[in-house]
DOKE-348697 format. One record per residue (C-alpha): residue number from 1; residue in one letter; z, x, y. Coordinates in Angstrom, 3 decimals. Example, Ala and Ser with C-alpha at 12.3 -4.5 7.8 and 13.67 -1.06 7.14 Angstrom:
% residues 2
{seq:1, type:A, up:7.800, east:12.300, north:-4.500} $
{seq:2, type:S, up:7.140, east:13.670, north:-1.060} $
//
This chain:
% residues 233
{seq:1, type:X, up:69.490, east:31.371, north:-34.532} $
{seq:2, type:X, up:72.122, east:28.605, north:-34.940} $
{seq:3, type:X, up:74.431, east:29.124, north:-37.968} $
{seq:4, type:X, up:73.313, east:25.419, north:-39.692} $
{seq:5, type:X, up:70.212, east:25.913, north:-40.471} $
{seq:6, type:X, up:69.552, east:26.863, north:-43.545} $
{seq:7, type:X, up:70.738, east:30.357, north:-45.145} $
{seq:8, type:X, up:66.905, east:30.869, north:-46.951} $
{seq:9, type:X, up:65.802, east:31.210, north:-42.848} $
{seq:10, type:X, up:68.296, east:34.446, north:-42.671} $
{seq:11, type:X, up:67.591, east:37.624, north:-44.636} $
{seq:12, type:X, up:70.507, east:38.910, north:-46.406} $
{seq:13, type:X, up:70.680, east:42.447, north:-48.027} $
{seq:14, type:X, up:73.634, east:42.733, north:-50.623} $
{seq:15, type:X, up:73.092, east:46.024, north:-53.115} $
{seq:16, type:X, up:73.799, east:46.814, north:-56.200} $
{seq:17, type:X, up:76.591, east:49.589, north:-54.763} $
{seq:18, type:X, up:78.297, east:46.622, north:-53.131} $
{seq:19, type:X, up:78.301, east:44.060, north:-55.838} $
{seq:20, type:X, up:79.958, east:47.029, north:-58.411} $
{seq:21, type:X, up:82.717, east:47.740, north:-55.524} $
{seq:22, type:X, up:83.721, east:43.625, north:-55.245} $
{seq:23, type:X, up:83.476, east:42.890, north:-59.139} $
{seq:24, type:X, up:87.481, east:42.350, north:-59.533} $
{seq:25, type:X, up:88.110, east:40.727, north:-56.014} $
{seq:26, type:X, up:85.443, east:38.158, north:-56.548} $
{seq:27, type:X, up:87.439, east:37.258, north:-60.269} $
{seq:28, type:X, up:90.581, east:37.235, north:-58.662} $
{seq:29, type:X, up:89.215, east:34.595, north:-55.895} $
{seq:30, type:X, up:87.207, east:32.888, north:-58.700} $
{seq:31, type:X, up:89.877, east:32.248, north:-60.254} $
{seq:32, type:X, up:91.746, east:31.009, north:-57.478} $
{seq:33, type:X, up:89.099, east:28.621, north:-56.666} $
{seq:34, type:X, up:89.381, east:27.399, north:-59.945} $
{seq:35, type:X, up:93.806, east:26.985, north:-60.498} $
{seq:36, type:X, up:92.720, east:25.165, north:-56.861} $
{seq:37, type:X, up:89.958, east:22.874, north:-57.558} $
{seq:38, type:X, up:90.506, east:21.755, north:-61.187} $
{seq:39, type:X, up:88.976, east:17.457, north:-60.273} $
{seq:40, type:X, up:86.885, east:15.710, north:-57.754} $
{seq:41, type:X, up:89.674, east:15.598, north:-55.456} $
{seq:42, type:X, up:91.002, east:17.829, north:-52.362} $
{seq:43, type:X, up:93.695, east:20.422, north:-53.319} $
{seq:44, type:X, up:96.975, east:20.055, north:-51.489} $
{seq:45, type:X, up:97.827, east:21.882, north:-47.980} $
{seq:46, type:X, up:98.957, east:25.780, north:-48.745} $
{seq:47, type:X, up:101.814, east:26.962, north:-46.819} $
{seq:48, type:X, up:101.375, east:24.375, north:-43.936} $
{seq:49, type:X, up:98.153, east:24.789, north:-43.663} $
{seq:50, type:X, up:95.685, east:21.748, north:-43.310} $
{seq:51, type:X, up:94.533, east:19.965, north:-46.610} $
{seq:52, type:X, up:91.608, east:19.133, north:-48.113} $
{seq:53, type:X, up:92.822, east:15.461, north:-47.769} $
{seq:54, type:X, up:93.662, east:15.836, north:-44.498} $
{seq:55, type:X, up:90.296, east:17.486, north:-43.205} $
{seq:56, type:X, up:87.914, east:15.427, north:-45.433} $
{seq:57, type:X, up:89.919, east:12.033, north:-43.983} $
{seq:58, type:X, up:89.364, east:13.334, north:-40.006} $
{seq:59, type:X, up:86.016, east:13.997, north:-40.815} $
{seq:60, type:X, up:85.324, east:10.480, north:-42.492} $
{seq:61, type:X, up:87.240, east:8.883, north:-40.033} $
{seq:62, type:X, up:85.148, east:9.965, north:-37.285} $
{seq:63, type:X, up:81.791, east:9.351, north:-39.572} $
{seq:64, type:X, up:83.094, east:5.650, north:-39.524} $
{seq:65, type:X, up:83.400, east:5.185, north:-35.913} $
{seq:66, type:X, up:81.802, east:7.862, north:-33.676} $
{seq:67, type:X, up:82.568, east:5.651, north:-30.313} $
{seq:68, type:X, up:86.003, east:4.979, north:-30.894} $
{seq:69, type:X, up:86.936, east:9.282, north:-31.422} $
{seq:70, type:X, up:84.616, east:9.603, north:-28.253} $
{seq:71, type:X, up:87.319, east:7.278, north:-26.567} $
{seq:72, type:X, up:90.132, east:9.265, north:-27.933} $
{seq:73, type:X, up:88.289, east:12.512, north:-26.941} $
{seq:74, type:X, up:88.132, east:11.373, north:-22.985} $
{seq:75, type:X, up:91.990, east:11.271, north:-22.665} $
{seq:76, type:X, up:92.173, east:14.437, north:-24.034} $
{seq:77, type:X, up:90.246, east:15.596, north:-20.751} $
{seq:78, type:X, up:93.564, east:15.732, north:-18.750} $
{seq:79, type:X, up:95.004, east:18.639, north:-21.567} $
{seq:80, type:X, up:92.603, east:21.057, north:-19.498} $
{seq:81, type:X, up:93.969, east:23.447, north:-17.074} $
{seq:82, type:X, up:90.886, east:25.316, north:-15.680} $
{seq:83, type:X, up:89.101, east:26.536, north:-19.076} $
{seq:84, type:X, up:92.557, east:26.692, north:-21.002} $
{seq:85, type:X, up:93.313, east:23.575, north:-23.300} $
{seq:86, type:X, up:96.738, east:22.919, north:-23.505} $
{seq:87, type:X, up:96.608, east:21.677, north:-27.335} $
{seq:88, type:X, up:99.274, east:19.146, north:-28.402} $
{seq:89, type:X, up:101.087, east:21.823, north:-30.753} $
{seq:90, type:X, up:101.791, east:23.954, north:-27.535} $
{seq:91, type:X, up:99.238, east:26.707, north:-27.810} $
{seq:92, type:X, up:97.149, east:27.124, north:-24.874} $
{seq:93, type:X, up:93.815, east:28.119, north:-26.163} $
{seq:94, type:X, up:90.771, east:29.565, north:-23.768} $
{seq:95, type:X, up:87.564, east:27.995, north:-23.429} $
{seq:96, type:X, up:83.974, east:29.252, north:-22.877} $
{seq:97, type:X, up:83.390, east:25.945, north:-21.069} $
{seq:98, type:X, up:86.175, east:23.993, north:-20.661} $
{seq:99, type:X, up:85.567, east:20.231, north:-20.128} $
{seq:100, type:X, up:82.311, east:20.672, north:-19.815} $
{seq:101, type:X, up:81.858, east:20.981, north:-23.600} $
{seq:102, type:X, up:84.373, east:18.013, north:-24.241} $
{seq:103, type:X, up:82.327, east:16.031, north:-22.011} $
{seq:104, type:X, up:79.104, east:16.548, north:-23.831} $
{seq:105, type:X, up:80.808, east:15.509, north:-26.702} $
{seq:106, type:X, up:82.035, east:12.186, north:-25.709} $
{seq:107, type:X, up:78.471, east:11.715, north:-24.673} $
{seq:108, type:X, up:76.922, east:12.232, north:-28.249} $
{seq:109, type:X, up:79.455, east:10.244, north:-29.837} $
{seq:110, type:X, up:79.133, east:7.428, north:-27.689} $
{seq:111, type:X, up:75.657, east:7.047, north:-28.723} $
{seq:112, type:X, up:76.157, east:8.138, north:-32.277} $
{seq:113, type:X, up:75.523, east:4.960, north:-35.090} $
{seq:114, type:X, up:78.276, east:5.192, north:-37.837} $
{seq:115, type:X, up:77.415, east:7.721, north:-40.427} $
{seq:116, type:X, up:78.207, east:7.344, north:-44.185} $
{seq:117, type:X, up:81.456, east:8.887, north:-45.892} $
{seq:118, type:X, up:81.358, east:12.307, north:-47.226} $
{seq:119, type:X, up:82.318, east:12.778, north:-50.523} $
{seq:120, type:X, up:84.558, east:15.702, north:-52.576} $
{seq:121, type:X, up:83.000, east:18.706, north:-53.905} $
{seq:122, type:X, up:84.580, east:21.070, north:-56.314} $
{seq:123, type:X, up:81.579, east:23.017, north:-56.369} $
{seq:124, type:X, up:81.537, east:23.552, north:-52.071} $
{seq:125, type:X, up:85.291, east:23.765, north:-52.177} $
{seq:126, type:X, up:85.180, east:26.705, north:-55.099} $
{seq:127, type:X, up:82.511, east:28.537, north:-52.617} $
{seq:128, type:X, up:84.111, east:27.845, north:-49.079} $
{seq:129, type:X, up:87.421, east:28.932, north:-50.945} $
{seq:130, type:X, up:86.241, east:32.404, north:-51.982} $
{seq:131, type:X, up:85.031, east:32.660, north:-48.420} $
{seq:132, type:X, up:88.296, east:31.708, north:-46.039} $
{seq:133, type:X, up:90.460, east:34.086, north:-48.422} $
{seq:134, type:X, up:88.186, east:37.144, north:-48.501} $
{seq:135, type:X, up:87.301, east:36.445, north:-44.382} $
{seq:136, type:X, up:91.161, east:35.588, north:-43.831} $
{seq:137, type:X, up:92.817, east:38.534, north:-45.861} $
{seq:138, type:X, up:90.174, east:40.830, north:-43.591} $
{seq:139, type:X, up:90.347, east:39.387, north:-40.179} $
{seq:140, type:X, up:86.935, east:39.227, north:-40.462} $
{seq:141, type:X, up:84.322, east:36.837, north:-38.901} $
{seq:142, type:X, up:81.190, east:35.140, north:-40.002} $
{seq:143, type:X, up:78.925, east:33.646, north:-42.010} $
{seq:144, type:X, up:78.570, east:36.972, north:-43.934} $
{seq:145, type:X, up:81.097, east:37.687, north:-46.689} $
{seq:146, type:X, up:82.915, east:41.179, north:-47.635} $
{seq:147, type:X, up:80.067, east:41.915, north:-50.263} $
{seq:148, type:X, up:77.487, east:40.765, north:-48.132} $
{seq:149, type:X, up:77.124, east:37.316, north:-49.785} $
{seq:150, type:X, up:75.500, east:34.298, north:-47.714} $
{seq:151, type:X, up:77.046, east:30.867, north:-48.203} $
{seq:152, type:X, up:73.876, east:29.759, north:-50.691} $
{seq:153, type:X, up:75.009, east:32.556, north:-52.856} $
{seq:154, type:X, up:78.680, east:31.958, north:-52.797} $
{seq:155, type:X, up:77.791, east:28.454, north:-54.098} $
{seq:156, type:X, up:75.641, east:29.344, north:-56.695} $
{seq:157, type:X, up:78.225, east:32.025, north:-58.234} $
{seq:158, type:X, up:79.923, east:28.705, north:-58.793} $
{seq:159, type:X, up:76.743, east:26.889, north:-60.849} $
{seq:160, type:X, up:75.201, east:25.779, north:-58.048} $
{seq:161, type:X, up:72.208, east:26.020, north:-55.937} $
{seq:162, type:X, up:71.583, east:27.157, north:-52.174} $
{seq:163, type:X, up:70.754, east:24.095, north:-50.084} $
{seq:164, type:X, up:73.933, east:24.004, north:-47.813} $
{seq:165, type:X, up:75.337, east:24.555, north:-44.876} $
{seq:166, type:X, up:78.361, east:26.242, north:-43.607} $
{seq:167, type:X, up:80.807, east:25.685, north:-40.639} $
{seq:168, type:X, up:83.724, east:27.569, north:-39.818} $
{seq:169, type:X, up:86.663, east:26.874, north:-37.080} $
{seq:170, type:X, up:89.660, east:29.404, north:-36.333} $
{seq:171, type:X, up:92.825, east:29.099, north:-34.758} $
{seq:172, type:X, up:94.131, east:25.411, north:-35.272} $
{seq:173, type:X, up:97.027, east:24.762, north:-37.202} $
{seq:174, type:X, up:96.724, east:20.652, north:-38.216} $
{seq:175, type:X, up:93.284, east:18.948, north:-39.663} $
{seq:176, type:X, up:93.051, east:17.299, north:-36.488} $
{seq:177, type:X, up:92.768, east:20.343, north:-33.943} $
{seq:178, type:X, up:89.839, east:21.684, north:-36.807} $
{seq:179, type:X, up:87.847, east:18.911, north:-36.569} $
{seq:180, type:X, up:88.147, east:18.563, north:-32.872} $
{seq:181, type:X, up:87.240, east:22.399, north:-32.708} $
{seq:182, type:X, up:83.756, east:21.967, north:-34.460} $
{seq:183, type:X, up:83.035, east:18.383, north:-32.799} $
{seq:184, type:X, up:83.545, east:19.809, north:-29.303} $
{seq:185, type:X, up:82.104, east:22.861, north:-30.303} $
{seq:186, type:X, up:82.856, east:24.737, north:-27.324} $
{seq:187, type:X, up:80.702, east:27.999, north:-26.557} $
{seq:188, type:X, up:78.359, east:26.979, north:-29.069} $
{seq:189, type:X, up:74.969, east:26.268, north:-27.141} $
{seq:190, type:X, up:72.796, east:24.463, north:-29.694} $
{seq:191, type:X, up:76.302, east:22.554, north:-30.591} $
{seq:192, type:X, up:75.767, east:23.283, north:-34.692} $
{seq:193, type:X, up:79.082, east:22.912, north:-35.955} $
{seq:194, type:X, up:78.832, east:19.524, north:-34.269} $
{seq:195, type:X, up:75.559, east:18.676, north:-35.350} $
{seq:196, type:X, up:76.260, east:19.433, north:-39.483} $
{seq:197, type:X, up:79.695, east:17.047, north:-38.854} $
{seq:198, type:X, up:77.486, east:13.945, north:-38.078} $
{seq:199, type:X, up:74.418, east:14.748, north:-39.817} $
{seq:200, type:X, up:73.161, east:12.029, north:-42.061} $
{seq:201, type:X, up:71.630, east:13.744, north:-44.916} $
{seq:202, type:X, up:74.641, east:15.620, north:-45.751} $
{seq:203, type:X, up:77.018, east:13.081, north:-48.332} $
{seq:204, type:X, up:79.128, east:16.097, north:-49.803} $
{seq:205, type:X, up:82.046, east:18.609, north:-48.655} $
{seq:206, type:X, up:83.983, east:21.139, north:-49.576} $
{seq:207, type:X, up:86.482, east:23.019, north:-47.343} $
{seq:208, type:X, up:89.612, east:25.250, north:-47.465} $
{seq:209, type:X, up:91.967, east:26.241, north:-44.851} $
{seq:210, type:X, up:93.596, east:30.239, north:-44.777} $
{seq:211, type:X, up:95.654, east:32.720, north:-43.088} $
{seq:212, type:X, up:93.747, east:34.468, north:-41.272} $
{seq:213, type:X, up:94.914, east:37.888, north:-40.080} $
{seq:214, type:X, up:93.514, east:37.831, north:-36.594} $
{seq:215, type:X, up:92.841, east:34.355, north:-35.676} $
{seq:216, type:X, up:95.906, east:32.686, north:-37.455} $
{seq:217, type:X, up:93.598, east:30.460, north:-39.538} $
{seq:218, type:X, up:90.895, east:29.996, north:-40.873} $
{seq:219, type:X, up:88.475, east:26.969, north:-41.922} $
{seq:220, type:X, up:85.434, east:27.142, north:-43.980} $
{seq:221, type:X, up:83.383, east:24.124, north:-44.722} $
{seq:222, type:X, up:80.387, east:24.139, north:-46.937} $
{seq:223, type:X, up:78.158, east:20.738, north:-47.082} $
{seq:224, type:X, up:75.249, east:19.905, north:-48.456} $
{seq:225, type:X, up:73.320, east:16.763, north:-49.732} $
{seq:226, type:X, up:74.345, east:16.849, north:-53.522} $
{seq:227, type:X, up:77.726, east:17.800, north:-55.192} $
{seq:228, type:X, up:76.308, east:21.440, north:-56.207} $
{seq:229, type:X, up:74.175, east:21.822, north:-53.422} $
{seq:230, type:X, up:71.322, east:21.005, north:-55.397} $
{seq:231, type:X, up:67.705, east:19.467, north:-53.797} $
{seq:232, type:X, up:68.138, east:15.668, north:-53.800} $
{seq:233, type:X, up:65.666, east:14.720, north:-56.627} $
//
């Protein structure tokens, strides 16, 4: 089952053992979420890491004008070597598909109508934040967190509901290798990072970039169609 549909189609099993053992390192990330996300606005980049500005303005910019990225997405067809994309900041990084997938993006996009802006959420930011720490400090992988916590739950530990969706990229250093990773979405059959990028109904986002221990770094978005992941009334 594709991870963007929604979490309430998964079954999730946290206990009561598991919730006692994570207590203090769900304050301690609480709290960073909060020192982070204090207004309406993306916190800065963390140790060279992508910012919030910086992913939420690829994202938008792409919303605006799906054709023109599909343009800049077909020159980037020559960075193949095989199935190994030779990315611009010198890492070679291997590909279920290789231009295959980069190919069926340009082909969406062209045919993709411009999609409203997506706006700032504390509330998805707080949640995905909690999320790339716990995942990056781990190595770990997933949807799933440390205390078995779905992405619906993370948000509503921070007041709000469960109707959102979650993406997550790994490896890329800059905002614009992140975005790329999830719009080309290779290896991903039923494309769902791509899809929740230029899906209409979603107007909010929140996202933080990590270190990850394995994968060098991690991304967690969290969208959904109201700031607090509300239903739209």
């Amino acid at each position: 089952m594709p991870d963007w549909l929604h979490p309430t189609l998964r079954q999730y099993d946290q206990t009561a053992d598991r919730r006692h053992k994570t207590r203090r390192s769900r304050r301690v990330r609480t709290l960073i979420a909060l020192l982070l996300f204090t207004s309406a606005t993306p916190a800065a980049a963390q140790d060279g890491l992508p910012s919030g500005d910086e992913l939420l303005a690829e994202i938008n910019r792409i919303r605006a004008n799906p054709a023109r990225y599909a343009r800049e997405l077909r020159v980037q067809r020559t960075w193949f070597r095989g199935r190994i994309f030779m990315s611009p900041d010198g890492y070679p990084l291997q590909t279920a598909e290789g231009v295959a997938a980069l190919d069926d993006a340009i082909a969406v996009l062209g045919r993709q109508p411009a999609l409203p802006p997506l706006a700032w959420s504390d509330v998805l930011a707080e949640a995905a934040t909690d999320h790339a720490i716990s995942q990056g400090e781990a190595g770990a992988r997933g949807h799933i967190g440390r205390d078995g916590s779905n992405p619906g739950q993370r948000v509503k530990q921070h007041g709000g509901d469960i109707y959102v969706a979650e993406s997550i990229a790994y490896g890329p250093f800059d905002a614009a290798g992140v975005i790329r990773s999830l719009i080309v979405d290779d290896g991903v059959a039923a494309r769902g990072h791509r899809k929740m990028l230029l899906a209409s109904q979603y107007r909010h986002v929140g996202a933080l970039c990590a270190e990850h221990a394995v994968s060098r770094v991690i991304c967690v978005f969290d969208f959904a169609a109201t700031p607090d992941g509300r239903p739209v009334t």
